[in-house]
N, C-alpha and C positions, 0 to 999 in steps of 0.2 A: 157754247152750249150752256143751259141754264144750269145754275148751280142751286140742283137739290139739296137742303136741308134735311138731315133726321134730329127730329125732336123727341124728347125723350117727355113722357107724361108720367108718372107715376112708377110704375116699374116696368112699362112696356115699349117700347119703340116704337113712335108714329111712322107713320110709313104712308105709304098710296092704299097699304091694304086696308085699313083700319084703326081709330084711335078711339080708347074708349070715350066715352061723355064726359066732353068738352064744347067748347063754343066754336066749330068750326068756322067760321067769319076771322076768327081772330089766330086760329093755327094757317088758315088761309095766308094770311099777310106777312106773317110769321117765316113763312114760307119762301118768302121776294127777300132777293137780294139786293141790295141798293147798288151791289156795286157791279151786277151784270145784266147784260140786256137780257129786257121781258121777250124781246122780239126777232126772234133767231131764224134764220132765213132756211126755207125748208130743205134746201138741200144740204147746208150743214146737216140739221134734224138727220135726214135720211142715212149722210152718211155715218153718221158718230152711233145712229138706230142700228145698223146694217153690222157695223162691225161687231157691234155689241152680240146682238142676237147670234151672228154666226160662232163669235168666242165662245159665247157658256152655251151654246146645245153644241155644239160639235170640238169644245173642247175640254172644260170642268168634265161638266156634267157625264158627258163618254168617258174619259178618261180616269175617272172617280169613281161611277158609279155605272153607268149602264151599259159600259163594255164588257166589267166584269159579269156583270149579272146574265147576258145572253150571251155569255162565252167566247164571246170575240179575240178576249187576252185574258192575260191571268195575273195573279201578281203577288210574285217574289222576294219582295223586302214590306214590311209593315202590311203583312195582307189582310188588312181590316175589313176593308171594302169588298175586297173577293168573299170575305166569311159574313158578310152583310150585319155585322159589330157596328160598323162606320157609315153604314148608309141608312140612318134611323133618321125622325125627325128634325134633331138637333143637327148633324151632319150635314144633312141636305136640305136648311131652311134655307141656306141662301141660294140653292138653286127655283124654291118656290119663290121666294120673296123678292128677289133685286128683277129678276123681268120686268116685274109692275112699275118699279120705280128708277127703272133704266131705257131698255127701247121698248116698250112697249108704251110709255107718256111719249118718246121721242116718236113713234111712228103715227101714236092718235094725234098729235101735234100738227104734221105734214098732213095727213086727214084732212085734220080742220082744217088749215091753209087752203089747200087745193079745193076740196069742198066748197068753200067759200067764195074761191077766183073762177068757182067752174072748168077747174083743168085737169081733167082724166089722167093727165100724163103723172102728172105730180102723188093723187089721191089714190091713181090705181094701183101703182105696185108697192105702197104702203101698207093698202089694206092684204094685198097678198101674203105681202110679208111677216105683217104681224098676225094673219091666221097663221100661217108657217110656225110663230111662236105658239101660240095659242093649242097649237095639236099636241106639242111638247109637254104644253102643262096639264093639259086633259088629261093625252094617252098616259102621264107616269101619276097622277094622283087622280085621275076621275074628275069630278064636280068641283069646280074651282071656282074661284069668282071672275063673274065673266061679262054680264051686261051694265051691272051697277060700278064696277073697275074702273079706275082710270077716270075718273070723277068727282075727286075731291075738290076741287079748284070751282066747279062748274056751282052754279045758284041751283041749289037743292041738293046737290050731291051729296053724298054721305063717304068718310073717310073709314065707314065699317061696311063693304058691301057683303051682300048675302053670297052661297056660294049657289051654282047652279048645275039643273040638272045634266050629265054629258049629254042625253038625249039633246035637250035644247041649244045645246051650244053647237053640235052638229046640225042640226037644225039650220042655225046663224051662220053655220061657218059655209055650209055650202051657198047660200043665198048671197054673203059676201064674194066670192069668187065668181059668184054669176055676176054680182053688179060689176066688180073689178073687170072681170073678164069684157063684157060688153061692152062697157064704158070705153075701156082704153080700143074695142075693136070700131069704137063710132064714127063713121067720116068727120074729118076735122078734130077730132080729140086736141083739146089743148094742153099745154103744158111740157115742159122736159125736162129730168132731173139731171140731165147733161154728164158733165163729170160729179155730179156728186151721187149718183150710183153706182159702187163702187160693184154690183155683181152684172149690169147690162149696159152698162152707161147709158142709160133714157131709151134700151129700142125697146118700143110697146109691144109690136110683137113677141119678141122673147116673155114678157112679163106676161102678156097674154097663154100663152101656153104655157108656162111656169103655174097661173092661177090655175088652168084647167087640169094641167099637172099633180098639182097638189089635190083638185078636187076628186080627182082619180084614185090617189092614195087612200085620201081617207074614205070614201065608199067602200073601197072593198075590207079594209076594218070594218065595218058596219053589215060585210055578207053572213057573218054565223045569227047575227041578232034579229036585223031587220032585211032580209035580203030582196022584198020589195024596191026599199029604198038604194039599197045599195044599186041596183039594175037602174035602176030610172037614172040615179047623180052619174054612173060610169056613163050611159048612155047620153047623158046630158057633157059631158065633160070630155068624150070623145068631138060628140057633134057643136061643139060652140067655138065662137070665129078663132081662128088660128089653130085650133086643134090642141092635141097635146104634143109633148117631144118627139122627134123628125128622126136624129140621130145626135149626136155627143156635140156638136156644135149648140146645141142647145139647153146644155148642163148648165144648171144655175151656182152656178161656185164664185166664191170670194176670192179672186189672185192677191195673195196677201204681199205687202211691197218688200216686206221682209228687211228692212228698214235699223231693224233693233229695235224698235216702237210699236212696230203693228206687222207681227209677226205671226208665221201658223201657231195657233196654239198648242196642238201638241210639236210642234219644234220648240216652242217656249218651255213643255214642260221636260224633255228628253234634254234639253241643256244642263239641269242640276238634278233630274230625278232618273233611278234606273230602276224602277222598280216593277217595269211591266214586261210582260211578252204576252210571246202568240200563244194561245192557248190551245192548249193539245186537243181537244174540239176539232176546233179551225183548222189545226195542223194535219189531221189525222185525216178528217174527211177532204182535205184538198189531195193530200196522198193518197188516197184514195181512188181519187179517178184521174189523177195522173196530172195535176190541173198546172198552167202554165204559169199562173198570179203566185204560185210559192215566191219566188225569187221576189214580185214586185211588193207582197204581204211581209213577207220576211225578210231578215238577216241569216246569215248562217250562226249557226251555232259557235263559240268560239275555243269550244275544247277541240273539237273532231271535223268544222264546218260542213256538218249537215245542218238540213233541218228539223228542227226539235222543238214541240207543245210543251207546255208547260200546264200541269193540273191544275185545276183550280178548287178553290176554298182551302187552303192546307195551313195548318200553323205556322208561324216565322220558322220555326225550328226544322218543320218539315221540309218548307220549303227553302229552303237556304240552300240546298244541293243542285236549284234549276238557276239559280242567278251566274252560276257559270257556262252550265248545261243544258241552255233553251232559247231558242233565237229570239232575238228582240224584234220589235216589228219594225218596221219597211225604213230603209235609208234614206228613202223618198221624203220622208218626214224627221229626219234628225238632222241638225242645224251643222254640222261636223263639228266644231270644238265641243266639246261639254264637260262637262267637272269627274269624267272618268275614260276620256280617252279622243278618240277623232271617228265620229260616224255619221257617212252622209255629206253633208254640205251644201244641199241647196233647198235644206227642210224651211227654211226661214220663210221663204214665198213658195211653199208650195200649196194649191189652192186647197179651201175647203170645199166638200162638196155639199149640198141643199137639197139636192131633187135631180136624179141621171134619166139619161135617156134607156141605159141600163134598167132602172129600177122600172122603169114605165111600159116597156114592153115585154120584161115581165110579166106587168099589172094585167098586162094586153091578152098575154100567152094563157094565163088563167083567167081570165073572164071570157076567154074563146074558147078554151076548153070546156067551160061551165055554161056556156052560153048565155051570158050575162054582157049588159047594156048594148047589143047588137050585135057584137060577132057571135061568131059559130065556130065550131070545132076544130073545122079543116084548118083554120087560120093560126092554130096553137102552134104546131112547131113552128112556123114562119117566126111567128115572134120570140120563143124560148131561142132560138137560134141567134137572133138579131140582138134580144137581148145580151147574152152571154157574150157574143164578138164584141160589142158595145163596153161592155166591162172589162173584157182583157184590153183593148186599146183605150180605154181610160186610163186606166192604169200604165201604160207603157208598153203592154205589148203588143203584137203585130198580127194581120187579120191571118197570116198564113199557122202562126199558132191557135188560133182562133178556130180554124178547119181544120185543125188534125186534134186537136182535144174533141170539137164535134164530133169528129168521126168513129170514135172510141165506144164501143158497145156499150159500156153504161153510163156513154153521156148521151148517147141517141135517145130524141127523142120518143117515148113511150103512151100512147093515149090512153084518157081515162085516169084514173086514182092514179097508176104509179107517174105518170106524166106532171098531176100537180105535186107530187112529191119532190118530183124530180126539178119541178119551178118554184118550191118553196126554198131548197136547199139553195139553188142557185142564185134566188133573190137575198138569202140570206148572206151566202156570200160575195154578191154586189154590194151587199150593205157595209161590208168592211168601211172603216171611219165615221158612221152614222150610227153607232149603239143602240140610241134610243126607238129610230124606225125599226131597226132590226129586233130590238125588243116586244115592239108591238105585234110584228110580223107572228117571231116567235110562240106569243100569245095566243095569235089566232090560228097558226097552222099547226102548233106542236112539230116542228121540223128547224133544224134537226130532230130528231127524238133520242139523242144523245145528252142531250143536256142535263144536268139535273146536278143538285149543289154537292160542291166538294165535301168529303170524310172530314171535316171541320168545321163545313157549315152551320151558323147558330140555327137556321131551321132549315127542316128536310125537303122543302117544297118549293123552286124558284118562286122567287116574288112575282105576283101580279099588279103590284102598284109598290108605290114609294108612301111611305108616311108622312102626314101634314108636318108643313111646320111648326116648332115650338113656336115659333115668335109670333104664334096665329093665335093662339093659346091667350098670350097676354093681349094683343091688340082686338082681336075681332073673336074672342072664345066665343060671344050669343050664337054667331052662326055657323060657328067652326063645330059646335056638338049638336046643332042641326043638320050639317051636311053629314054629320057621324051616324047621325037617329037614323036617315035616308038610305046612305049607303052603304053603311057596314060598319063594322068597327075598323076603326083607323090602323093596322096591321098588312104586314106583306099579304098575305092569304086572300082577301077581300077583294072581289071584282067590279070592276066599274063594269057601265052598263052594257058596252061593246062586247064585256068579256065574259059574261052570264051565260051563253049559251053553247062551251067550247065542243061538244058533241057535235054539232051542226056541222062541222068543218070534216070533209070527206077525207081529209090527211088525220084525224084524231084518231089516234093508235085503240085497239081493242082488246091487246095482249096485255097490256100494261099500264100505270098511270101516267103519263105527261108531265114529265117534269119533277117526280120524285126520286128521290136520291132509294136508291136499293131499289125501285122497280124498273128505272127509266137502262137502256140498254147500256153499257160502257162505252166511251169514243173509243 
């Protein structure tokens, strides 16, 4: 794989995002390493892209920052992050900044390749994937930089792109997913990234429904703002060749080899760190309705072996009483040895997941309740049902658990408002191990409606976005206090364009505010 350089200009870090004025011709060359190939064959690219992306959105990035923040877990020793101290710009630059100059060049790479030879096989589930990224970086900062990216190297390119509106990049992103989709559905498609895809290995249909998949997701983000478009992209993304996910054979997950090299990242991080659990959130509302994923979400506790949430946002001090006293999460994910005892053991390869068949009939259940992109009503429980068996056998358990949780009066499904209520909480928790979708979800339905920051929390209001990077500041500031003037001030509070119109969503509470600490309900 190419051996990127970072150069250092002045007092800024060159990067893919931006360098201030210089001669780029000459940071270009600067760039080439003499001593490794220009010319990396795209299914390296693909794979070295693949692992990368899956690592930091479903393993940092969750595990840091946006599990805490939509309450997924909580955390126990150094809870910086849970009191959102540690998830400022400076904290989380390297979750804006290293995609550009990681797999997102590694996927425009295989693009260009494939584009090039004319083979859909190769250029289609590239461009999937690096939308996949690309929703990560929108949904947690907004207007990113997005069409001038990834274009330093190129004749005219500018190593300062501008940043862009989310409108527009939703815009691109669905239009890409059409071409991916189509492309890879065309008689004859050429191309196959064989073994070096490491989540389908080369089958296009998978990737085909994985793009329309994804294009599914992000529509119905887009139903409080624009719900025109939202109807028409579901509609388009149900109806386009290979359809969307069937059932769990069709999860887009990375079997990680587990190797000691290329391992689950959160079993990588449970090996030396103990400082997360389940968050009494999560814990409460699975108690709740009696739910059978306790066991597969959880550990037991190890004072009393129940199971026990853990608050979130508390000071180390406070919270120091739950690092005995609150279950760590799923065994499924902890490698067995680690630097404070034996839990789990087969966390090393345990996959990550991208995009479930769970999350997508979900997607299904609520846009037929709402009657949005072609179904209707009657088709809602079909799917809330499908969807929910679909997560507890993801996870491990068995469909006969699967029908006796259904059966339970208030997991039955209910039509109308309490029904999408009852499809938000559920997709909310399908979303366990995916933070950042689940954040987004969060955003847009206010469900839970338990949420809201911890009695320590630095501000009262769950975040709606993450803060630019600092290293944005020195490389690309022109455009960085442009996208500022545009969107907001660069602050938790501050909505990107998705999330301007949270009223619209027929789950948005009328008693209380969404997501503020002292009005939002207790877990």
């Amino acid at each position: 794989m190419m051996n990127k350089k970072l150069l250092t200009v002045g007092s800024g870090l060159a990067v893919a995002l931006g360098v201030a004025a210089c001669n780029t011709d000459n940071l270009t060359n600067l760039n080439k390493n003499p001593n490794s190939p220009e010319d990396v064959p795209a299914t390296v690219l693909f794979t070295a892209g693949s692992v990368d992306a899956v690592g930091r959105w479903l393993g940092g990035y969750d595990l840091r920052a946006a599990s805490f923040v939509v309450q997924h877990q909580a955390e126990v020793q150094y809870p910086d992050e849970d009191r959102y101290t540690r998830i400022t710009g400076g904290s989380t630059a390297g979750y804006f900044d290293n995609p550009y100059i990681t797999h997102l060049e590694d996927l425009t790479k295989v693009i260009e390749k494939g584009e090039a030879a004319n083979e859909a096989g190769v250029y289609g589930p590239a461009l999937a994937l690096r939308t996949w990224s690309f929703s990560y970086l929108t949904n947690s900062w907004g207007d990113v930089p997005y069409f001038d990216a990834l274009k330093g190297d190129a004749t005219g390119g500018s190593l300062s792109p501008k940043y862009d509106p989310q409108k527009d990049i939703y815009t691109d992103m669905f239009a890409v997913l059409d071409k991916a989709s189509k492309d890879m559905a065309a008689s004859g498609a050429a191309g196959d990234l064989g073994g070096g895809d490491p989540i389908y290995g080369g089958n296009l249909v998978k990737w085909e429904r994985f793009a329309n998949s994804l294009r599914a997701r992000l529509a119905l983000l887009l139903v409080n703002k624009d719900p025109a478009t939202a109807t028409a992209q579901l509609a388009a993304a149900f109806a386009a060749p290979g359809g969307v996910f069937q059932s769990n054979a069709d999860n887009a997950q990375l079997a990680w080899p587990g190797d000691g090299v290329y391992n689950n990242p959160w079993a990588g991080f449970f090996s030396t760190r103990d400082d997360n659990r389940v968050s009494l959130v999560l814990m409460n509302l699975m108690k709740s309705l009696n739910d059978p994923r306790i066991p597969l979400y959880a550990q037991p506790s190890p004072d009393d072996g129940t199971y026990k949430g853990a608050p979130n946002g508390l000071t180390a001090e406070k919270a120091a009483p739950f690092i005995c006293c609150s279950s760590r999460v799923t065994a499924l994910m902890f490698p067995g040895n680690t630097a404070y005892g034996f839990f789990g053991g087969s966390g090393n390869s345990f996959p990550s997941f991208l995009l479930t068949y769970a999350e997508v009939a979900l997607i299904q259940a609520e846009a037929a309740e709402r009657n949005l992109g072609g179904l209707n009503a009657a088709q809602a429980a079909g799917f809330y049902n499908a969807g929910i068996t679909a997560s507890i056998e993801q996870w491990g358990g068995t469909a006969a658990e699967a029908v006796t949780y259904l059966a339970q009066p208030n997991v039955v499904y209910v039509p109308g408002t309490p029904g999408l209520v009852q499809i938000a909480q559920q997709k909310w928790l399908a979303l366990f191990g995916d933070g950042g979708t689940a954040w987004a979800e969060w955003r847009r339905t206010c469900v839970p409606y338990t949420i809201s920051p911890g009695e320590d929390a630095s501000a009262a209001n769950i975040p709606r976005r993450l803060q630019y990077s600092t290293t944005e500041v020195s490389v690309n500031g022109v455009n960085l206090k442009a996208a500022i003037a545009v969107q907001g001030p660069d602050k938790f509070e501050s909505r990107m364009y998705w999330d301007t119109a949270p009223t619209a969503a027929p789950t948005y509470p009328t008693t209380f505010t969404c997501g503020l600490r002292g009005s939002a309900p207790a877990p």
